[in-house]
N, C-alpha and C positions, 0 to 999 in steps of 0.2 A: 703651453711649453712643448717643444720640440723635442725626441725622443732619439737621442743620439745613437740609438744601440738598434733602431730600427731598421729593418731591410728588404730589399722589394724594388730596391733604385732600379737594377739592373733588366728590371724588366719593359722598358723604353719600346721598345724594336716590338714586342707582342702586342703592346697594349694600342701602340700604333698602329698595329692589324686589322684591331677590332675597338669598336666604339665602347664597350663594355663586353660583359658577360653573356649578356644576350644576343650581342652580334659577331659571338666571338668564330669568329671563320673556321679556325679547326674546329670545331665540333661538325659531327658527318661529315667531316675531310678523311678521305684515304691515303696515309703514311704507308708505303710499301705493302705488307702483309697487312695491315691492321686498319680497322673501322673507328675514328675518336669517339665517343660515347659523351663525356659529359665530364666539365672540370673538378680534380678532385681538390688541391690545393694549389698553391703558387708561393716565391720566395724568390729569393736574391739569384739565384742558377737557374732561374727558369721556372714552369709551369707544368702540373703531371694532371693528365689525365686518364679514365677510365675508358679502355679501348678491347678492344675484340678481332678475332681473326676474320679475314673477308674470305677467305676459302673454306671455311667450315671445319677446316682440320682438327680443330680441336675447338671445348666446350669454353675453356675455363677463358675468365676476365683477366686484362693485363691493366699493369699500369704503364703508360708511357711519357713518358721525362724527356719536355721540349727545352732546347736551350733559350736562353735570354739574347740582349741585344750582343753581349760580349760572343756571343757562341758565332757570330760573323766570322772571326778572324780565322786565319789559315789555321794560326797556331792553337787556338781551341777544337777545331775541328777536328785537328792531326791528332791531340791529343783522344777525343771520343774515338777515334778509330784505334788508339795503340791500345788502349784499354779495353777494348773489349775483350782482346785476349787477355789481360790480365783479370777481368772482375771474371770471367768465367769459373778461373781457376779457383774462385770462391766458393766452394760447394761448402756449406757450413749449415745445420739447423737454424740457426739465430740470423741467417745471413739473407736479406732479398736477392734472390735468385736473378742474374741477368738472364734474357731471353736472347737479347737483338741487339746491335749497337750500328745505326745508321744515319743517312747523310737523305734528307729531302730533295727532290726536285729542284725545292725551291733552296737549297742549300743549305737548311735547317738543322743540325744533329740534333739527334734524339735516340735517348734507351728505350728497350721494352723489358719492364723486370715484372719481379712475380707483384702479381697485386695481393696485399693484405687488406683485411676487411678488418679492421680495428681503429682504434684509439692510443693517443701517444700515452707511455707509461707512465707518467704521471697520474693520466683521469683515470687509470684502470685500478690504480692502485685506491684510487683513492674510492671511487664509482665499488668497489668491495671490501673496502674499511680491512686491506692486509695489515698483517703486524708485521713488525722490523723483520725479523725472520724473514718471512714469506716472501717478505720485498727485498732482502739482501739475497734471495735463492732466485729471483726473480731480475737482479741485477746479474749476478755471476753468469748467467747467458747471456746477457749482453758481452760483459766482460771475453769473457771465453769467446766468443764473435770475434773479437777487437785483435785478442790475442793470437787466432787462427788466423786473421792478415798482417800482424806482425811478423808472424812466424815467416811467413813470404814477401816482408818488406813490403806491406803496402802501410800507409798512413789513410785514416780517413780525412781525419781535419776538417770534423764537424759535424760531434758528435753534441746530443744537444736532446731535448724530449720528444719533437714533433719528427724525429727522424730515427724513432725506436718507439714503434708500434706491436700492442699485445692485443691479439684476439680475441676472441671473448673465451677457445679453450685455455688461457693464460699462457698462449706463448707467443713471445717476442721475437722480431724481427729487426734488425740493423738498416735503415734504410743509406740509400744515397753516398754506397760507393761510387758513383758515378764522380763525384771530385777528387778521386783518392789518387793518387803519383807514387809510380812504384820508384823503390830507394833501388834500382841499380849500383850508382857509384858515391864515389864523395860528390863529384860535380853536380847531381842531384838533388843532394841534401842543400847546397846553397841555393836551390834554388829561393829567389825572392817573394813573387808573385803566391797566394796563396789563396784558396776560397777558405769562406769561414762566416761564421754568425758573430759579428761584435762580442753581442753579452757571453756569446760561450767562447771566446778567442780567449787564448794562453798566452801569458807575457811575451813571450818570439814571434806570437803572430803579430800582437799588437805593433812590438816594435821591429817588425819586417824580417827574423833574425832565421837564421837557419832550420828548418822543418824537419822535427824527426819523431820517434814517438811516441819523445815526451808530451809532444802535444796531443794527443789521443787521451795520456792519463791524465791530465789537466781537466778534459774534458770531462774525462770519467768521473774526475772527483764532483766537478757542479754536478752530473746528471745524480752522482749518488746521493749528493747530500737534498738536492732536490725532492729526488722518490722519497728517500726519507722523513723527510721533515713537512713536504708540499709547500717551500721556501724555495722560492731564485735567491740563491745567496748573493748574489751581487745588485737587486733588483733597482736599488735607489743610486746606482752610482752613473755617472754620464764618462760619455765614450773619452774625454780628455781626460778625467780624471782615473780611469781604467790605465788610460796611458802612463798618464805621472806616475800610479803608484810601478807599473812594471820596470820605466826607466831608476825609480827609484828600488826596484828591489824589494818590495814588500807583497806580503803574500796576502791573501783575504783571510778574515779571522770572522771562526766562528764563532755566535752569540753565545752571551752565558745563558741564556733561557736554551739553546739547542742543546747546550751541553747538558742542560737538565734532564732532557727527555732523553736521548741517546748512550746507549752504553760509551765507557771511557774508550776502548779498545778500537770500536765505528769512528768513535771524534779522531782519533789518531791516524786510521787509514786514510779517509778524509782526507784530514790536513797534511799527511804524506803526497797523497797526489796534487793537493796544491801549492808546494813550496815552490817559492817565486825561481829559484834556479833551476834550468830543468834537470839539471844533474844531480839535485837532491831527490828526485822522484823518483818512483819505484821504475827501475829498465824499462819495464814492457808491459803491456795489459796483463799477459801472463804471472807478475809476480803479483800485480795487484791482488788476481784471479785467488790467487795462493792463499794469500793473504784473508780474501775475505771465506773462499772454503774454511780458513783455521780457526776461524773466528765460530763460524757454524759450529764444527767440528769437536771443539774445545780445546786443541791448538796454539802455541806461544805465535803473535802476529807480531810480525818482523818490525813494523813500522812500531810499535810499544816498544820494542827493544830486545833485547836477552838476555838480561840480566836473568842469576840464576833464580833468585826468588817467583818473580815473576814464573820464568819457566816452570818449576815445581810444582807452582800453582794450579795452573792447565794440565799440567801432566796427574794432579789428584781428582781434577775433574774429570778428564775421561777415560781414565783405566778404570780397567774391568778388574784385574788383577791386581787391584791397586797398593797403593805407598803409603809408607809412613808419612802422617802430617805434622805441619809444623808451627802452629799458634794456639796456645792454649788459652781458651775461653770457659765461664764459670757455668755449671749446669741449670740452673736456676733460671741465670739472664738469658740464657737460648731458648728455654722452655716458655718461658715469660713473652719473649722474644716472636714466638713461631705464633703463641695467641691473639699478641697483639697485632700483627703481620695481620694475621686472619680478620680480625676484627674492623681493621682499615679497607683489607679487599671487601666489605660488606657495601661500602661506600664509594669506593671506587674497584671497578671493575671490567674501567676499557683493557684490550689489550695492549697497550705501553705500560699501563701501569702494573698489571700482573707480570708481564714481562721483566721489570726494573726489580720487585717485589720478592720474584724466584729466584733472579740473577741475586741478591742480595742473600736471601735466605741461604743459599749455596756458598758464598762466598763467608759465612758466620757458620754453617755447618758443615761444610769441609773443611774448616782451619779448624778441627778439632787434632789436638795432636796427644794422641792411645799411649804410646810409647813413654812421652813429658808425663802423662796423665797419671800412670802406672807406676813410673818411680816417684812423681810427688806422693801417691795412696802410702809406698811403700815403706818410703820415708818416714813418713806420717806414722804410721802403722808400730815399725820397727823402734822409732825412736818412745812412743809412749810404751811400748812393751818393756823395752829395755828402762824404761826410767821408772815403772810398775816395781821394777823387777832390781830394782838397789839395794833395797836392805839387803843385810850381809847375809842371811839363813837362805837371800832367794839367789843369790848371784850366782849360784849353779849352774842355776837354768838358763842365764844366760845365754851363753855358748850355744846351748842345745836348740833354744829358740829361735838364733839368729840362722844356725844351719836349717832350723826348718822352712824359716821366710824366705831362704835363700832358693827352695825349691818349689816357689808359689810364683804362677807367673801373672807378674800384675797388672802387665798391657789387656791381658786378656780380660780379668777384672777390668779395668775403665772398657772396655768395649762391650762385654756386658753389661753394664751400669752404665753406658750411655744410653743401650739399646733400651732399657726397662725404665729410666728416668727421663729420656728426652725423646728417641724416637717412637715408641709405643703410645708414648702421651701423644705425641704429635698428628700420630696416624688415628687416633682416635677423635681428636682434637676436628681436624680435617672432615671426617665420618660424621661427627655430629651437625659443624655447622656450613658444610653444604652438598647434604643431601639435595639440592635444587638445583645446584650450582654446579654443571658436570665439569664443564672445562676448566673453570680453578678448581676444583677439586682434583683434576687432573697433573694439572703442572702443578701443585704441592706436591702430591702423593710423585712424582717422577722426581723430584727433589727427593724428600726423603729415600726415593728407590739408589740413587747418586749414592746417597751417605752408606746407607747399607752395603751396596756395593767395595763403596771405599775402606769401609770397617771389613770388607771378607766375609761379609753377612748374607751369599747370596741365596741361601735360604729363606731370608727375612725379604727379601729385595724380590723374587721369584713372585705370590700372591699380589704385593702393589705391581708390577711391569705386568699381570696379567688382565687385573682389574682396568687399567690405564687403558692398553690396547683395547676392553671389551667395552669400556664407556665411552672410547672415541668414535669408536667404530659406529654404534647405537648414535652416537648425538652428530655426528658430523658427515658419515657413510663412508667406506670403506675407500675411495678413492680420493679425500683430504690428507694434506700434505700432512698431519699431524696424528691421523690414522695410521698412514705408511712408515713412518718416524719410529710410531708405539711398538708396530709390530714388529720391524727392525731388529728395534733392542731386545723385544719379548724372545724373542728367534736367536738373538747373540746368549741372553742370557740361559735361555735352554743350551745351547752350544756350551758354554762353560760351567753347567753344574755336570755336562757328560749324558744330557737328554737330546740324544746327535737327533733321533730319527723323529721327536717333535720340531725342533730347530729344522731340519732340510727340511720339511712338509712346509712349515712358515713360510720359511724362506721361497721357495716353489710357490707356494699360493701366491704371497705378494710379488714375486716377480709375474707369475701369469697377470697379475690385473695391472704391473705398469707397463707392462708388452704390450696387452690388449689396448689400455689406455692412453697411454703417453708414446709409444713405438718404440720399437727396439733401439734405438739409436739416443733415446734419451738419456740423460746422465743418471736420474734416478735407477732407470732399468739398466743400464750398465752395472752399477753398483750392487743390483739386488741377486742379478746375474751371480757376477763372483762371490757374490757370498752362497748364493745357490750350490755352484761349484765346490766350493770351499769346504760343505758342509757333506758332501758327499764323498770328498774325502777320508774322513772318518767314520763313514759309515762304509768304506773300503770298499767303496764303490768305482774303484780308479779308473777305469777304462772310459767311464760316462764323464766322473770329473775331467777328465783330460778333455775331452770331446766339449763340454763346454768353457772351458777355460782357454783351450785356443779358441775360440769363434770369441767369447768377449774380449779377449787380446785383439785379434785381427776386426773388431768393431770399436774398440778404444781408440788403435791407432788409427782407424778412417774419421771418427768422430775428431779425436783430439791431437790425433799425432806422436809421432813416435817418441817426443819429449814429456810426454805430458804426465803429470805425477797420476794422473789415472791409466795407465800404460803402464808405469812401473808398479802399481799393487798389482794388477793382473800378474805381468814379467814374475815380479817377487811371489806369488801363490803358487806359477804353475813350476818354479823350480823347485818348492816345497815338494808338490807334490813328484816331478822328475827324483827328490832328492829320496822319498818314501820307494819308489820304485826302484832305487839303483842306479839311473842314469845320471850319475857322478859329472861326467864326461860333458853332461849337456848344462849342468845348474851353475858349474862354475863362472862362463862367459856370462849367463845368464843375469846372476846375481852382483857379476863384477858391474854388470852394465846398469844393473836398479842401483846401486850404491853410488855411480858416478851422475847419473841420471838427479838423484835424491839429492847427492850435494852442489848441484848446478842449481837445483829449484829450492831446497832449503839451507843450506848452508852444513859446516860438516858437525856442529852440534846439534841439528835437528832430531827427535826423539826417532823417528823414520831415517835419517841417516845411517844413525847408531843400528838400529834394527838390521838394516842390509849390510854393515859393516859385521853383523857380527853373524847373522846367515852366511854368507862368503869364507867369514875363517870356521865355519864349520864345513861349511865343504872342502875347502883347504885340509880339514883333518880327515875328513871322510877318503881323501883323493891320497891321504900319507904325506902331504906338504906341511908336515909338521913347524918345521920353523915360519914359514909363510904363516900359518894360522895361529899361533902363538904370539907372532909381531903383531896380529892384526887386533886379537883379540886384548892383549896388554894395553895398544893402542886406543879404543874403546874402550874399556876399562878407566883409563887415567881421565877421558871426557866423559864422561861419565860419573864417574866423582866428581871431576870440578865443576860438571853444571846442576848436579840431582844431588851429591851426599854420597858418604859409604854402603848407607843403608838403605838407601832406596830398592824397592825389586828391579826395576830392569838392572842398576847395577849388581845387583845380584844373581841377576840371571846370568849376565854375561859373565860374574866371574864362575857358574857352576858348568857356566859348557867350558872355561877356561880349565877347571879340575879335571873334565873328562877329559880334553886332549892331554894332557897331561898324564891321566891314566891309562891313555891309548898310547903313551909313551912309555910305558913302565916306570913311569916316576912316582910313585907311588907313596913316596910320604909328603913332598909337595903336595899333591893332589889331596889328600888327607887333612891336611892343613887347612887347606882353600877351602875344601866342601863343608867341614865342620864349622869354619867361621859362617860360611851364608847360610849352613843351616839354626847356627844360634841366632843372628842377627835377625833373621827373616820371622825366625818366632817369637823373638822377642817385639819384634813392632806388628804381626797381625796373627798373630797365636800359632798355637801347636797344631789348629784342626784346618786352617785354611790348604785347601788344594795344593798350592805351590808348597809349603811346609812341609808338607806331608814327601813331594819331590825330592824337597833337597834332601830332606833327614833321609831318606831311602838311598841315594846317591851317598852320603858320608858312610852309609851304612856297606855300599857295593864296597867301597874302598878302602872299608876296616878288613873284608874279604878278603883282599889282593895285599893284604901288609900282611896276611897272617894272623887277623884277630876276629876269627869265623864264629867263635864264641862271641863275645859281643857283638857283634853284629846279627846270632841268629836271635837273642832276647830285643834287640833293635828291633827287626823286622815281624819278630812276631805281634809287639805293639802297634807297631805301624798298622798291621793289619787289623788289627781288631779296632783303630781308631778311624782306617780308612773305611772299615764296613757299615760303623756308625754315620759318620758324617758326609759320604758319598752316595750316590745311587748304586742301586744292586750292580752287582757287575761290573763294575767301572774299571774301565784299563787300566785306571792305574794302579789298582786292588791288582789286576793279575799281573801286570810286572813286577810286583811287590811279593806275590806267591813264589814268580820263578828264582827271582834273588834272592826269597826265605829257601828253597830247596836249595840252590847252589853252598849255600854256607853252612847245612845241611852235610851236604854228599861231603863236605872238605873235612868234615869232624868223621866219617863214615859211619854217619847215619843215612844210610840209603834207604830203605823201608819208608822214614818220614820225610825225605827229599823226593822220595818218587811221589808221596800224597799229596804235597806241594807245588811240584810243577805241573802234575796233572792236572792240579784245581786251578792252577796258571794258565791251564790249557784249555779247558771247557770254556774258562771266561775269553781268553784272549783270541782263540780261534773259530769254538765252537759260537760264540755269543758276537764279539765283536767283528770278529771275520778278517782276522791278519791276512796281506796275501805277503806275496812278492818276497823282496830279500825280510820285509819282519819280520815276516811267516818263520824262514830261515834260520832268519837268527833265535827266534824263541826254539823251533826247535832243538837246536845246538847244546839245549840245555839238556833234554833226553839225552840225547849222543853224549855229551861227559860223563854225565849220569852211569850208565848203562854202560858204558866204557871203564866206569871205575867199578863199577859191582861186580864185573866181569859176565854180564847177561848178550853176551855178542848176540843173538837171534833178534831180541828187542831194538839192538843197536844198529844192525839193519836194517829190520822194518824201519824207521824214524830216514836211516839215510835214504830207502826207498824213495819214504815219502817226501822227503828234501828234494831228490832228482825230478819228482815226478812234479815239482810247483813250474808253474808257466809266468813269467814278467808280463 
């Protein structure tokens, strides 16, 4: 039986050359600069070989790409000659480098691109037994390839496995731009004529139909679902019947056995890129690119949908800072649950299945929802008390009873009683039975690190993401993707308990070993980069951060370009940091431009949209654009609710920077209003001691201040404090902004004597320890100068504007 999808025809005119391979004439033939060396492969475009320079000029081996019988014609020729200038402008990591693009003696065109010493990524993947991950990190450079000639309107049109080759240091290469037609105009796009591999041809190729490139992502989806699974998803179907189903409209459907093995989320991008219209396909390589980052990432993927459920979902799985959940499940059956889980990894323990195992275990212990949990206890609680409490002699008590439960907060109860019935069991659980077993014992223990997380528990979450980083590290060596992953997060999570200067040292070590390792141009070391930066921010080290926040900016945009959602997290960091220093002036365009940026690549509900939506209207408030920043923020606000909930934290966040403009308004019992509600709300679903809790109640507390109610707010902040001392690290900034707002409400009662102990103890931590510069610097001292202003100590009140004059930006 004859193999309809085969191809090779084209090579007529070569093979006529030579008798075979061993009398094949180009070999020790001189092509212009170059010496042939020896055939590396052959296909429907012609034949590449392995060739060398004849002047010695250089060392390295090339590969050269002779045309077939069709490369005769004028019009193929004309074509290898326009393109050269276009495949040049391919400077891309992922992308085979053109060298040369010329015409033989004998009238033969031929490329000289870069030669890769590898294998198609299929055998690579498989030749080291990667897990989905690995291979989906391992396809997004390809993707992001695809998307770097989209971005300049070129098409490959045939993209396929033997034409994306990985080295054996695992990176991949895009071969065989050499067919690719740059989209100038519309007149182009109809173009008829097309090259292509059958079995990888997209329905327009098949039926001759206009070229754009949606054919690219067509391609993209066989190559993925390929790497994936080591399936040709089309492999038994003949080239007529490929045709039927295209003319008829029907897209390729994947196996219920692949769906078995593959996350839901992968089957869905998948079959996004192979829906038989191409206008139901993702735009551009680029969005796919998106798409599968979000999936890594923990990210809603657009091809699943947005529904807000789904959305929620993702957004509990990768906050650090995280939300109220929203499915209550029984204690017992989890506990049960995580045992039996373990007892099955004892039996199986490839990686797909621990993979499917942890994906699952997250998706049953992050639907725990604290907030349900705590008014069912309460419920519960209340209602047998009160029904104890019937007889007539007791019904007193009642009343008194219910006021006392009313002051018991019981999300916080279910999140302890989770922590001491399910995940303590669990982590022991883990400990016991695989001491042997390092790498499941790993991605369990990062699981429960999630939950903790989720609960506000990063306390609990800190010792597993320490133990995780240091057993990967031990079992796999410091330059596994799953090493660099650990320490990542170990580094994020020092970052967020306020242990800045372990977190930048992390962060600094791991990016020197992906610099070293992988070059600076990598995506990893991009990333590791800006959080480098990032973190040396707060260690008020601005002048450094700056310095490397522009170089990853200006390496973003060489690697990915100026659209690219890796462009705008830098863009969005470094007006952060602009916005710390004062330069108002420069973060607004800044920010305008990561927000429009964000909703071109994820749409305007995107959790990242909202983000830069609502950085923007605080510059808006910083700049005195008050109603600008008020529309913008209400705006955010209302999407925000309709896709997370009222109580979600980012909604919450946004509505606590919405009080402060408002208090930069002088409106002051709106703002009173607002901060009180997000600060009940936020501790009711992740308690009184969580970080952000402790913010908002502080903020409600600044604006009991400014109404005139300096009393309650100094018994407010004196709690605060003594709750922030407990449950933070020594020193923690937000302990001394806490001091400077207990002094200020302080001086207003004119108690100055214990206002000045206050901001001072404000001051040792926030200057002497943390190292405010610039306008913060500033502004914290401002609080002296009121101070001392109002006690009437004018000498102290100069020293302070001294030293106000004397700070440098």
């Amino acid at each position: 039986m004859t193999d309809d999808f085969k191809t090779g025809g084209g090579l007529d005119a070569l093979q006529g050359l030579s008798a075979g391979d061993r009398d094949d004439p180009v070999i020790s033939k001189e092509l212009g600069d170059y010496r042939v060396l020896r055939l590396i492969a052959e296909g429907g475009m012609g034949r590449v070989y392995l060739a060398e320079r004849t002047d010695g000029s250089f060392e390295r081996k090339v590969a050269l790409k002779l045309a077939a019988s069709s490369a005769y014609s004028n019009q193929l020729r004309a074509r290898f000659q326009t393109e050269q200038g276009v495949l040049a402008s391919l400077n891309h990591p992922s992308i085979a480098q053109l060298y040369d693009a010329r015409v033989s003696d004998e009238g033969w065109p031929y490329f000289v691109m870069e030669y890769v010493d590898g294998g198609p990524i299929t055998d690579f993947c498989e030749a080291n037994s990667l897990s989905v991950r690995q291979r989906i990190r391992l396809l997004i450079d390809v993707v992001d390839a695809v998307a770097f000639a989209h971005a300049r309107l070129i098409v490959h049109r045939d993209i396929k496995p033997s034409n994306v080759l990985v080295s054996a240091d695992g990176r991949p290469k895009l071969l065989d731009f050499g067919i690719a037609k740059l989209l100038e105009d519309e007149a182009s796009k109809l173009t008829q004529a097309a090259p292509m591999t059958p079995r990888y041809a997209s329905p327009e190729q098949l039926l001759h139909q206009p070229i754009t490139t949606a054919v690219d992502t067509y391609q993209l989806g066989l190559l993925a679902y390929e790497v994936l699974t080591g399936e040709t998803l089309n492999a038994e179907t003949t080239l007529a019947e490929a045709v039927d189903r295209a003319r008829n409209n029907q897209a390729i459907e994947v196996s219920a056995s692949v769906r078995q093995i593959l996350p839901r989320e992968v089957i869905r991008i998948i079959e996004h890129c192979l829906r038989a219209d191409a206008a139901d396909r993702y735009r551009d390589a680029g969005a796919l690119r998106d798409d599968l980052q979000a999936y890594l990432d923990g990210y809603p993927v657009r091809a699943v949908g947005q529904s807000a459920t789904y959305r929620l979902s993702k957004a509990l799985r990768r906050n650090w800072l995280p939300a109220t959940m929203t499915a209550v499940i029984i204690l017992g059956t989890t506990a049960a649950l995580v045992q039996s889980t373990i007892q099955r990894n004892r039996l199986e323990t490839t990686q797909a299945t621990l993979e499917k195992v942890t994906e699952f275990q997250q998706n049953m212990l992050l639907s725990i929802d604290t907030a349900a949990m705590g008014d069912g206890i309460s419920e519960d609680l209340t209602g047998r008390l009160l029904e104890a409490l019937a007889e007539p002699g007791e019904r007193q008590m009642r009343g008194r009873v219910a006021s006392a439960l009313d002051a018991v907060n019981f999300t916080d109860i279910a999140r302890q009683s989770i922590d001491r019935n399910i995940l303590a069991e669990a982590v022991a659980t883990i400990d016991e039975s695989f001491e042997d077993d390092v790498i499941v014992a790993s991605a369990l223990r990062d699981v429960v690190s999630e939950v903790h997380e989720a609960l506000g528990m990063l306390d609990k979450s800190l010792p597993l993401r320490e133990r995780v980083a240091a057993d990967l590290d031990a079992a796999l060596g410091p330059e596994a993707d799953e090493t660099i992953a650990a320490q990542q997060m170990l580094a994020t999570i020092y970052f967020y308990i306020g242990m800045y200067e372990k977190s930048s040292a992390l962060f600094k070590q791991t990016y020197d070993l992906l610099l070293e390792t992988r070059g600076p141009d990598h995506k990893d070391t991009i990333a590791l980069y800006q959080d480098y930066g990032n973190s040396l921010i707060d260690l008020n080290e601005l002048d450094e951060a700056e310095r490397i926040l522009v170089d990853a900016l200006e390496r973003s945009r060489r690697v990915y370009g100026e659209r690219h959602w890796s462009t705008g997290r830098v863009m969005n960091n470094l007006g952060y940091l602009y916005q710390l220093q004062g330069h108002i002036d420069e973060v607004v365009p800044l920010y305008a431009e990561v927000l429009e940026l964000r909703k071109d690549y994820y749409g305007p509900e995107h959790v990242d949209t909202l983000d830069a939506a609502s950085n923007l209207a605080t510059a808006y408030n910083q700049l005195g654009r008050y109603e600008d920043s008020e529309a913008l923020y209400r705006e955010t606000i209302a999407i925000e609710r309709r896709v997370h909930g009222d109580k979600h934290p980012s909604t919450l966040i946004t509505m606590s920077n919405l009080a402060s403009s408002l208090r930069d308004q002088g409106r002051f019992a709106e703002a009173a209003e607002i901060a009180q509600q997000v600060a009940v709300d936020h501790e009711a679903a992740l308690g009184p001691d969580h970080p952000n809790s402790l913010i908002f109640r502080s903020n409600y507390a600044l604006v009991l201040v400014q109404i005139g109610r300096p009393d309650e707010a100094e018994a407010m902040f004196a709690e605060l404090i003594e709750r922030a001392r407990t449950v933070l690290p020594t020193d923690h900034e937000i302990t001394g902004v806490m001091h400077a707002r207990y002094g200020r409400s302080l001086r207003l009662q004119g108690k100055f004597k214990a206002a000045e102990a206050a901001i001072l103890e404000g001051r040792r931590i926030l200057i002497d320890v943390v190292g405010l510069q610039g306008q913060r610097r500033r502004d914290f001292l401002q609080f002296l100068v009121d101070l001392y202003d109002d006690w009437g100590r004018s000498e102290a009140k100069q020293s302070i504007l001294d030293e106000i004059d004397a700070i440098v930006d």
